[in-house]
C-alpha positions as CSV (number, residue, x, y, z in Angstrom):
1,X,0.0,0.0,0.0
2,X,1.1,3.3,-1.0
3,X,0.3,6.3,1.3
4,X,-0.2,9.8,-0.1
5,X,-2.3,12.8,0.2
6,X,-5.8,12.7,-0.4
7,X,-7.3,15.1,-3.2
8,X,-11.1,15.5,-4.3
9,X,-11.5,16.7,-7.8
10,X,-15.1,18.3,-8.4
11,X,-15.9,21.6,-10.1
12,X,-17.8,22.2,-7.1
13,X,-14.6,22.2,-4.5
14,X,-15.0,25.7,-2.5
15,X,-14.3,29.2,-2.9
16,X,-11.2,29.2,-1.0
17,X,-10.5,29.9,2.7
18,X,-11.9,33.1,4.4
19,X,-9.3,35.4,4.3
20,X,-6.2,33.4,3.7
21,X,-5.6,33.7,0.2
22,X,-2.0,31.7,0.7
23,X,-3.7,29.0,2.2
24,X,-6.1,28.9,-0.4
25,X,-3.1,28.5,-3.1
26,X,-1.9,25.7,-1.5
27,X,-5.2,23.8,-1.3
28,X,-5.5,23.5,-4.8
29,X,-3.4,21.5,-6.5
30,X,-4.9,22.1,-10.2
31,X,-8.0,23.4,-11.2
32,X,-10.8,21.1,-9.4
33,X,-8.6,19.7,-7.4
34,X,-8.5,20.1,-3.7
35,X,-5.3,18.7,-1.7
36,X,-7.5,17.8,2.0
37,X,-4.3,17.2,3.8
38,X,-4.8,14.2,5.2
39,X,-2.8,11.2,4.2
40,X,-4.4,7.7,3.3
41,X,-4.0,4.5,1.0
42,X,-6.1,2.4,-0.8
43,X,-6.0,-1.3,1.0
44,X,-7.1,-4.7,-0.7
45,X,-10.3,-4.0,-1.8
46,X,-9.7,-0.3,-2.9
47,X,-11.7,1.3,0.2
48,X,-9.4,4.6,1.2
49,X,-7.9,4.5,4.8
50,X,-7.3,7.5,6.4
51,X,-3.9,7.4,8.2
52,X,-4.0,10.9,9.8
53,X,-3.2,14.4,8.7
54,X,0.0,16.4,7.5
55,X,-0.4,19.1,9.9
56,X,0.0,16.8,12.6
57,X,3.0,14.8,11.7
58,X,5.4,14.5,14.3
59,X,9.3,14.9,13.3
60,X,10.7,12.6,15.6
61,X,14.9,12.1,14.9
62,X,14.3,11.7,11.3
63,X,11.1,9.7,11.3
64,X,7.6,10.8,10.4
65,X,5.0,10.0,12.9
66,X,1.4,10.3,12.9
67,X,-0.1,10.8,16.5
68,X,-3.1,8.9,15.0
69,X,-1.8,5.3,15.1
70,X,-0.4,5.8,18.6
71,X,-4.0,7.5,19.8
72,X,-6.1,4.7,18.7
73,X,-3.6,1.8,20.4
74,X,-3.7,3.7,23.6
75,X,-7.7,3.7,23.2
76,X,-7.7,0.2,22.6
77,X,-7.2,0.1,26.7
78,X,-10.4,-0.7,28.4
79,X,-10.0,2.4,30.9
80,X,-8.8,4.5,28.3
81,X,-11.6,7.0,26.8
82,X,-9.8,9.4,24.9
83,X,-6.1,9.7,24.0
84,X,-3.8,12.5,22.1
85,X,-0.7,12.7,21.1
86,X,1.3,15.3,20.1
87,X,4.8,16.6,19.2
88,X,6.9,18.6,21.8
89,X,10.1,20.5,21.3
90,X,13.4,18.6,21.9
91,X,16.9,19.8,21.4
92,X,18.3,15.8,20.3
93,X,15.2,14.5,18.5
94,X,14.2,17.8,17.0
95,X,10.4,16.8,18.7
96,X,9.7,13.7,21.1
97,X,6.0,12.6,21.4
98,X,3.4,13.1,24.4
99,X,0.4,11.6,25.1
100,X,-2.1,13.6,27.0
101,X,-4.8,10.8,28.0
102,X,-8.9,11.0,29.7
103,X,-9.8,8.2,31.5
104,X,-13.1,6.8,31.1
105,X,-15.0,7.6,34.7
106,X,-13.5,7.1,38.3
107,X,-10.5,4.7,36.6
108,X,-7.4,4.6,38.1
109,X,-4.1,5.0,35.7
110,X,-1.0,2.9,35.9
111,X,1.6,4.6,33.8
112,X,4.1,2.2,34.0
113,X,1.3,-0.4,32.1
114,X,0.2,1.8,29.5
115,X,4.0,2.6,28.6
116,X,4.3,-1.7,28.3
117,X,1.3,-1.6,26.5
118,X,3.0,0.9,23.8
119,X,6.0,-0.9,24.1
120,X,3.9,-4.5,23.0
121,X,2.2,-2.9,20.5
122,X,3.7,0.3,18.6
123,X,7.6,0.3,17.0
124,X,9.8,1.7,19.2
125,X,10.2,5.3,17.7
126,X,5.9,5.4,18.2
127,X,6.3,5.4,22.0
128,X,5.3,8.5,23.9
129,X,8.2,9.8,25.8
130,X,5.7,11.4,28.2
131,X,2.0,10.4,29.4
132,X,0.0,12.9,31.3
133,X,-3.8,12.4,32.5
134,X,-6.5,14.9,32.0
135,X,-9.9,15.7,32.2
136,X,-10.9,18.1,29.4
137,X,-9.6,18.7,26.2
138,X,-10.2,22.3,24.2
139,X,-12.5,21.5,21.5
140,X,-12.9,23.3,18.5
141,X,-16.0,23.3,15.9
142,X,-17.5,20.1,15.0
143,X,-16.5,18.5,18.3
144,X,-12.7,17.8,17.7
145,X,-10.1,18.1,20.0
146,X,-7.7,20.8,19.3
147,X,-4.1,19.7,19.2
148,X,-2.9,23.3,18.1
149,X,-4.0,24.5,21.6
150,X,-2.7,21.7,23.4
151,X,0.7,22.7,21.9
152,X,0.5,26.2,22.3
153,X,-1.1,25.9,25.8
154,X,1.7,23.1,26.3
155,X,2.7,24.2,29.7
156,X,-0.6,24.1,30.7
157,X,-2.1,20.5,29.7
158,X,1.6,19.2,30.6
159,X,1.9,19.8,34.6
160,X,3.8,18.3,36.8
161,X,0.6,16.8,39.1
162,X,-0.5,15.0,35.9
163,X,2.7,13.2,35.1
164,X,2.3,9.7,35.0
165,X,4.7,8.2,32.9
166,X,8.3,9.8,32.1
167,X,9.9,7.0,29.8
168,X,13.2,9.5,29.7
């Protein structure tokens, strides 16, 4: 399977994003064209798997990573409802990966099992570095979680009380 960016060709695509004329450029690729930025592949039968989105990629060493892969193993957990990953700023790796995880109600965490759990089932360079609990996430239209604040808030989501896994 080859992965790539997914495009939608139409004559009906959009008029371009509001106010962001650049951004609008780089959406389309040729006329009718519209580059989504999110990356997929066809599998066996031809049905188009999404595999997560450019913006997100995580630069790890040399190595692309998308956050996706890792969120849905860590949701796999029973006690696990929700799980985000995202890159963070390293001076060695360039960005090493954290996992900001909600528990489903009045679970207990074990940090040390979830980071096994990784270990059993992600390749080594998918493994967060560091796993932190919390309770709300900042949402953004159409009831997604917003990674861009979790990142720019990073200080914020990423306290100390909430550590419970430091795999460095």
């Amino acid at each position: 399977n080859i992965e790539g960016e997914i495009c939608s060709q139409s004559k009906y695509i959009f008029n371009g994003y509001l106010n962001d004329k650049k951004q609008t450029r780089n959406a389309i690729l040729k006329k009718n064209i519209f580059r989504t930025g999110d990356a997929g592949y066809l599998d066996e039968d031809n049905y188009l798997i999404v595999s997560g989105r450019y913006k997100e990629i995580i630069i790890r060493g040399a190595i692309n990573i998308f956050p996706y892969d890792i969120e849905r193993v860590l949701e796999e957990l029973k006690y696990i409802e929700k799980a985000v990953v995202i890159g963070h700023e390293d001076e060695i790796f360039g960005e090493i990966l954290v996992a900001f995880i909600k528990t489903k109600k009045n679970n207990i965490i074990d940090g040390r099992k979830i980071f096994k759990y990784c270990l059993d089932n992600l390749a080594d360079y998918q493994v967060p570095n560091l796993f932190y609990k919390t309770d709300i996430f900042p949402m953004v239209a159409l009831n997604k979680i917003s990674k861009y604040e979790i990142k720019k808030n990073y200080k914020q989501y990423a306290r100390k009380k909430n550590l419970i896994f430091n795999s460095n």
